[in-house]
C-alpha positions as semicolon CSV with decimal commas, in nm:
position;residue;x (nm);y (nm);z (nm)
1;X;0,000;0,000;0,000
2;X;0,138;0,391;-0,045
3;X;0,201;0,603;0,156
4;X;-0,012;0,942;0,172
5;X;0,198;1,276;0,059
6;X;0,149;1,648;0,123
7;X;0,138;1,865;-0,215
8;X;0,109;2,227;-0,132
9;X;-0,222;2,242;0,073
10;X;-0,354;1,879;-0,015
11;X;-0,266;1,513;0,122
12;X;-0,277;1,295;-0,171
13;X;-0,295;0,936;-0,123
14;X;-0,138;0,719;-0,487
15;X;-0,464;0,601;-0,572
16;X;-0,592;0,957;-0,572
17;X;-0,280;1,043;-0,766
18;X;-0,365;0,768;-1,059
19;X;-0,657;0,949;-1,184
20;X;-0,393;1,295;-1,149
21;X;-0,166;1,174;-1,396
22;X;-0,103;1,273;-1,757
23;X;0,225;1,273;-1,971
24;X;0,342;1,606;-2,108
25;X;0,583;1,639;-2,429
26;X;0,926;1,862;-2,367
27;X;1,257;1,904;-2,584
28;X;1,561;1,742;-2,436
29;X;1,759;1,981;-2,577
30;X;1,829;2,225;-2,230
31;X;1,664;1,997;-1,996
32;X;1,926;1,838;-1,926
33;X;1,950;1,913;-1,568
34;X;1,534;1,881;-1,531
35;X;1,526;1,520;-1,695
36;X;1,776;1,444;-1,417
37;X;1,565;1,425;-1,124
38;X;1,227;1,340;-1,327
39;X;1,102;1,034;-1,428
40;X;1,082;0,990;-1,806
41;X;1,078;0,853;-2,149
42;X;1,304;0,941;-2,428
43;X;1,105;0,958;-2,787
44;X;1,354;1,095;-3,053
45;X;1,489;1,456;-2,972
46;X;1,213;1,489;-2,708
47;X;1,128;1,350;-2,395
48;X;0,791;1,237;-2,211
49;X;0,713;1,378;-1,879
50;X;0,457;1,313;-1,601
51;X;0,263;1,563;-1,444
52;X;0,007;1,561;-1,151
53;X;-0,324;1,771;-1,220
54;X;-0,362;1,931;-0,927
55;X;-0,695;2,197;-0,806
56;X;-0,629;2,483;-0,518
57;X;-0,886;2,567;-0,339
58;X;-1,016;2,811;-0,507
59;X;-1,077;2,574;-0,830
60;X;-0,750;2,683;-1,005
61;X;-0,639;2,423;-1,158
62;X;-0,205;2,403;-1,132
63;X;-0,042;2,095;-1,187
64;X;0,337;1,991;-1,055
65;X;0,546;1,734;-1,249
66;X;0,642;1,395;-1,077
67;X;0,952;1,348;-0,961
68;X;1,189;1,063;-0,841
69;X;1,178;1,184;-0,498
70;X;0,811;1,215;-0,514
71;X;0,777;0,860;-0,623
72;X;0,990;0,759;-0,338
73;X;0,783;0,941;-0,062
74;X;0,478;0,738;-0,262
75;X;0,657;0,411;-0,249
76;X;0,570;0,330;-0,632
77;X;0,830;0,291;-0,890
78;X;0,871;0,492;-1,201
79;X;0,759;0,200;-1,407
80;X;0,444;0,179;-1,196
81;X;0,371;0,544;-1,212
82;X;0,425;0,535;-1,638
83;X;0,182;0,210;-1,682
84;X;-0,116;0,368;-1,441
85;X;-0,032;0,697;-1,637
86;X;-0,102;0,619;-1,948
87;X;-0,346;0,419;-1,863
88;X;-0,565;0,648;-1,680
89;X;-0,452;0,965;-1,885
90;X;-0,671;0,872;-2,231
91;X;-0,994;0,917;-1,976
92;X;-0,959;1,156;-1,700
93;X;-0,738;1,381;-1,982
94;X;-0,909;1,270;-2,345
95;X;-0,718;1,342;-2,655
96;X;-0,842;1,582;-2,883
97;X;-0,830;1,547;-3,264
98;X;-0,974;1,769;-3,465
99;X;-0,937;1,970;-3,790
100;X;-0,732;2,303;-3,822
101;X;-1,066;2,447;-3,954
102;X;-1,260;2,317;-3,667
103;X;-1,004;2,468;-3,400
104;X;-1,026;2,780;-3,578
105;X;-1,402;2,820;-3,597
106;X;-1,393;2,747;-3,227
107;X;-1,147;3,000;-3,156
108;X;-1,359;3,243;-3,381
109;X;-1,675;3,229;-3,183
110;X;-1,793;2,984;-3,402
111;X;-1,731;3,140;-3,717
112;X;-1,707;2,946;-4,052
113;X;-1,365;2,893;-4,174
114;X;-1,281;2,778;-4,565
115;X;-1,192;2,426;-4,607
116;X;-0,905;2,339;-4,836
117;X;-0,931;2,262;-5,190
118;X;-1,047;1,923;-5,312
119;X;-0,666;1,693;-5,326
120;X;-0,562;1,928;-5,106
121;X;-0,391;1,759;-4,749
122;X;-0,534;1,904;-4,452
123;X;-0,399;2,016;-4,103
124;X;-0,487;1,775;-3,786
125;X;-0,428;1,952;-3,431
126;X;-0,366;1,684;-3,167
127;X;-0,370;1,788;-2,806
128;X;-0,606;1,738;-2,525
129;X;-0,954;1,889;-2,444
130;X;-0,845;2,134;-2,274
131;X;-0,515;2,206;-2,505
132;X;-0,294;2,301;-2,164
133;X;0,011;2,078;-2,241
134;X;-0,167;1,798;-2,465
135;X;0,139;1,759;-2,693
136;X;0,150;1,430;-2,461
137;X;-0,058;1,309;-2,649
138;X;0,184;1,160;-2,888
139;X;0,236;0,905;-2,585
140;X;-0,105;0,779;-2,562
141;X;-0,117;0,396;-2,683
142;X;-0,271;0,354;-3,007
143;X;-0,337;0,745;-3,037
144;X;-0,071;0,736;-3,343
145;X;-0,223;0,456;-3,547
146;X;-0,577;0,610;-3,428
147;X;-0,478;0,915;-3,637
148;X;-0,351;0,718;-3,971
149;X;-0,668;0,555;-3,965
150;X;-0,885;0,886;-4,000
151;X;-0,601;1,038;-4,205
152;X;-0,577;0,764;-4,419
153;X;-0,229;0,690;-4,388
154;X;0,100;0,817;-4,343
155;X;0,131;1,137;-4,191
156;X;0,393;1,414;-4,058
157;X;0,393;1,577;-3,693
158;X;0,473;1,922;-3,682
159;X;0,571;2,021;-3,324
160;X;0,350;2,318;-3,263
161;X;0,431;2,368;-2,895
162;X;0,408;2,184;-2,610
163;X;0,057;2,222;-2,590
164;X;-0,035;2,078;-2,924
165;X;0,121;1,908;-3,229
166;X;0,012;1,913;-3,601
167;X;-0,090;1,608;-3,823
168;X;-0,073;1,645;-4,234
169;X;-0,104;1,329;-4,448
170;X;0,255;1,242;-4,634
171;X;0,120;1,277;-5,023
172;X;0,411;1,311;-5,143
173;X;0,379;1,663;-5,221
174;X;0,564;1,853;-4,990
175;X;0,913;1,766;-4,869
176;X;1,034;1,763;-4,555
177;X;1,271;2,010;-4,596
178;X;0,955;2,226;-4,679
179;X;0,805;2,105;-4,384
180;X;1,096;2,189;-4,164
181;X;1,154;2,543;-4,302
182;X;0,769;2,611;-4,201
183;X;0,805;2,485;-3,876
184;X;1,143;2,704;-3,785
185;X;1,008;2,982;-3,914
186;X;0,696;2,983;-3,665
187;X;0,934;2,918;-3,395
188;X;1,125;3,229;-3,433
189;X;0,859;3,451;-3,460
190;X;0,569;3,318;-3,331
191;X;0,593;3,030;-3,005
192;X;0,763;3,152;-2,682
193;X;1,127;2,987;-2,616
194;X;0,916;2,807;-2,299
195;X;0,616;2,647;-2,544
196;X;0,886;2,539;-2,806
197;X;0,966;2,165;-2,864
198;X;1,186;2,138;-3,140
199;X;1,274;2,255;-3,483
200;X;1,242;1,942;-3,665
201;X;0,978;1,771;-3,807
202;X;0,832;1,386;-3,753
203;X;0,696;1,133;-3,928
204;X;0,429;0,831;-3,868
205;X;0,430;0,503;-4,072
206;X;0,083;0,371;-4,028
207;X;0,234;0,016;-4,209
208;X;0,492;-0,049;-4,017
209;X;0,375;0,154;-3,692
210;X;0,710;0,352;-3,654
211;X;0,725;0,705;-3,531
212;X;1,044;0,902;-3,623
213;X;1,214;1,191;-3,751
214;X;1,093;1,272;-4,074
215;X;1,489;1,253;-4,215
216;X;1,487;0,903;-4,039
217;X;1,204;0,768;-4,249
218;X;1,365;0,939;-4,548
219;X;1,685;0,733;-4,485
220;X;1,478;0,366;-4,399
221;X;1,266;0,419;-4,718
222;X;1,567;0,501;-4,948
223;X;1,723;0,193;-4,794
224;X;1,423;-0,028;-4,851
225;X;1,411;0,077;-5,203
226;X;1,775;0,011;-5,255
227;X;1,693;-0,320;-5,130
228;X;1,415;-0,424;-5,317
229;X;1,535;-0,621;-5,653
230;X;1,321;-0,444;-5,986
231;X;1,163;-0,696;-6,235
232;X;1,420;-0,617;-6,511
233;X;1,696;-0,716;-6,269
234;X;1,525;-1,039;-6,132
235;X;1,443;-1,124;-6,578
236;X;1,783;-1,056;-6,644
237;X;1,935;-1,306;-6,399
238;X;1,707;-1,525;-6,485
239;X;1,800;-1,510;-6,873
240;X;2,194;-1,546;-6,771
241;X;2,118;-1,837;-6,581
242;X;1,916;-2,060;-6,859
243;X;2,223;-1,941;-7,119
244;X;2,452;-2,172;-6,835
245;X;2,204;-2,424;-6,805
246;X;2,040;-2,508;-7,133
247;X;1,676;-2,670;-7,128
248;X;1,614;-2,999;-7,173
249;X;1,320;-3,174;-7,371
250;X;1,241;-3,536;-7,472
251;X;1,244;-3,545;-7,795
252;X;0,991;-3,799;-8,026
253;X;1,145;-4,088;-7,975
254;X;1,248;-4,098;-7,602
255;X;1,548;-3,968;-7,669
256;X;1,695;-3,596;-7,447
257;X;1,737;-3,299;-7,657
258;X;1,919;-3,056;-7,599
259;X;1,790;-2,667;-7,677
């Protein structure tokens, strides 16, 4: 059994704590020092951390991220604490994904915002209801394959800030040095050093299930296509090796012939 622990002016027993629980996205890149003393997951350049939802009196809702020490005054491992959270997480914190259209509209007091063009690949936002630090999404099992399925597909993550992330469908038509341009360029001038995650971009293979960086994917599908023989090739063996091993027939009167 846990024990009970004092956060600011509440005692909060584990099994209270379970349904408190929800992973948040950050960069490693200067957390260094942070990811030290927290609890966490590694996922590409960024790492997953857990946070406790937490309401003052007052109904302000704060949270505090979990610790090591934390987990130690609990008694629970950090293995224990990332299986309940991610268990718990998908329904006390639900994932929200929606259309950049629909966010808009909702951001707009409802007003109606233009679709894109027929063929054209629209923008996903991923995040939680309540879009306060639902980039953690990304860590929700099955969420990933969730999205292919309604994207129909393969898709890129662009790493909006730590609060959400953006999902376009890999057609083929944009590169993702286009992709990676866009997303450093709204960095700079538009998401505070704090809410950034990273400059690069990511990719989803619905096939084979594989999240990476979209440069990664580049590199495993130009292998895989290196590796694959063509048709000519595979006809062209095959013609070298009948020249070294001529055919044989019986001929009319039981006799081998040789063509």
């Amino acid at each position: 059994m846990s024990n009970t622990v004092r956060i600011g002016n509440q005692s909060i027993s584990y099994e209270q704590a379970k349904d408190m629980l929800f992973p948040e996205l950050i960069p490693q890149k200067g957390n260094e020092a942070l990811l030290s003393v927290h609890p966490h997951d590694k996922v590409e350049d960024l790492a997953v951390l857990y946070r406790l939802d937490l309401y003052s009196g007052d109904g302000t809702m704060m949270s505090a991220r979990v610790t090591q020490g934390l987990l130690d005054a609990f008694g629970v491992s950090a293995e224990q604490m990332k299986k309940d959270a991610l268990e718990h997480a998908p329904v006390t914190h639900p994932a929200s994904f929606r259309s950049m259209e629909e966010v808009l509209s909702e951001m707009m007091g409802g007003m109606p915002v233009p679709t894109p063009d027929d063929g054209q690949p629209r923008l996903y936002v991923a995040s939680t209801e309540t879009m306060n630090r639902g980039a953690g999404v990304l860590a929700y099992p099955d969420f990933l394959q969730e999205a292919s399925e309604k994207i129909g597909g393969n898709f890129f993550i662009l790493p909006s800030s730590i609060h959400e992330l953006l999902f376009l469908k890999d057609t083929g038509d944009i590169t993702r040095q286009e992709l990676t341009s866009m997303v450093r360029s709204v960095n700079a001038a538009e998401v505070s050093p704090s809410e950034q995650l990273s400059d690069n971009v990511y990719h989803y293979d619905g096939k084979d299930r594989v999240f990476e960086l979209a440069e990664k994917y580049e590199a495993r599908k130009t292998e895989r296509q290196t590796e694959k023989p063509s048709l000519l090739g595979t006809l062209g063996k095959a013609k070298e090796a009948q020249k070294d091993h001529p055919a044989k027939v019986k001929s009319g009167k039981g006799q081998e012939a040789v063509i």
